[in-house]
N, C-alpha and C positions, 0 to 999 in steps of 0.2 A: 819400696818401690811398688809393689803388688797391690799395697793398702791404699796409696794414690790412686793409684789408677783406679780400685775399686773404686775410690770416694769419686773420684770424676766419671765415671759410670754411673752412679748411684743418682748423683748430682744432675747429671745431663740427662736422665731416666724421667726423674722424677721432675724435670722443668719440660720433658716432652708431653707426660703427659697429665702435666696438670696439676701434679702431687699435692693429695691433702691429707694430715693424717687423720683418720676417725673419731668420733667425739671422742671417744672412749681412750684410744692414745693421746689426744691432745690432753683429759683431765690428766692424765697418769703424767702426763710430761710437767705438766704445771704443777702437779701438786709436788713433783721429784724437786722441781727446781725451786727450792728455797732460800735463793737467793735474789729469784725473776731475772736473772739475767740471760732468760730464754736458751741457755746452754745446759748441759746437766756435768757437773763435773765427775770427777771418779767416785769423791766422796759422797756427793749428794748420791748419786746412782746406789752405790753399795748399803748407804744407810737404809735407804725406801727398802732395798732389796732382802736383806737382813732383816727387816722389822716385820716384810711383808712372811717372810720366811718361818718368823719366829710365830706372828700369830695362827699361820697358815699350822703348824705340828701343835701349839695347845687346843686350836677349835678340834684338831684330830686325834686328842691324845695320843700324840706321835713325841719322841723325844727330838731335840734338839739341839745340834752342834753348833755354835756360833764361827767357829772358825771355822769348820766348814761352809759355812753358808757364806761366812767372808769371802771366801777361795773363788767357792762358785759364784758368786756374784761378780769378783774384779776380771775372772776370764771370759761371763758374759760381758761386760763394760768392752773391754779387751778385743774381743770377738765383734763387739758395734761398732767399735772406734775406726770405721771407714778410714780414716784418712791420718790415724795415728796422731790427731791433736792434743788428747785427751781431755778430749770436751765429746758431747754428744748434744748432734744438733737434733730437733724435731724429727728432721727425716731419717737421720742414724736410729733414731731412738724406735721410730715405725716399723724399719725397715725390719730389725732385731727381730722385733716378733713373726715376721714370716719364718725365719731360721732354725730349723727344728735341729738341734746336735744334741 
C-alpha cells in the first residue's frame, strides 16, 4: 500500500512539474533497457548494475563479490520499484538517484 501511494506521489510530482529525466539518466536508462521496451526490468537493472560494479573494483584494483553486488543491486531495483510492479519506469529509474541509503 505504502509503495502505491509513493508511485502515485512520484507520478503526480513529476507530471506537476514537468519531469524530465537528464541526459545523462535518460542515456543510462536506454542503454539498461536492452530490450527498448522503455521499461527496465529486475534483470536488465541488476545485469547493468553488476557489470557496472565489476568494472568500477578492476579500474580500482579493488576485489570483487558478485553476489554481493547481485544482492545490492536487486534491493536497489527494490528500493525504486515505486509502485511494486517490477518494472522501472524512466521516472522510478531518475528518481533512485536522488536516494542516497
Amino acid at each position: 500500500m505504502k509503495k502505491t501511494i509513493l508511485a502515485l506521489l512520484v507520478s503526480l510530482f513529476a507530471a506537476s512539474i514537468g519531469f524530465s529525466a537528464n541526459k545523462w539518466q535518460a542515456k543510462q536508462f536506454a542503454d539498461f533497457d536492452s530490450d527498448g521496451d522503455k521499461a527496465l526490468s529486475k534483470a536488465e537493472f541488476v545485469a547493468q548494475r553488476v557489470t557496472m560494479n565489476k568494472n568500477s573494483a578492476k579500474k580500482n584494483n579493488k576485489a570483487f563479490d558478485e553476489a554481493k553486488s547481485q544482492k545490492w543491486a536487486e534491493n536497489k531495483f527494490n528500493q525504486a520499484d515505486a509502485n511494486s510492479d517490477g518494472k522501472l519506469s524512466i521516472e522510478e529509474f531518475a528518481t533512485s538517484f536522488a536516494k542516497k541509503k
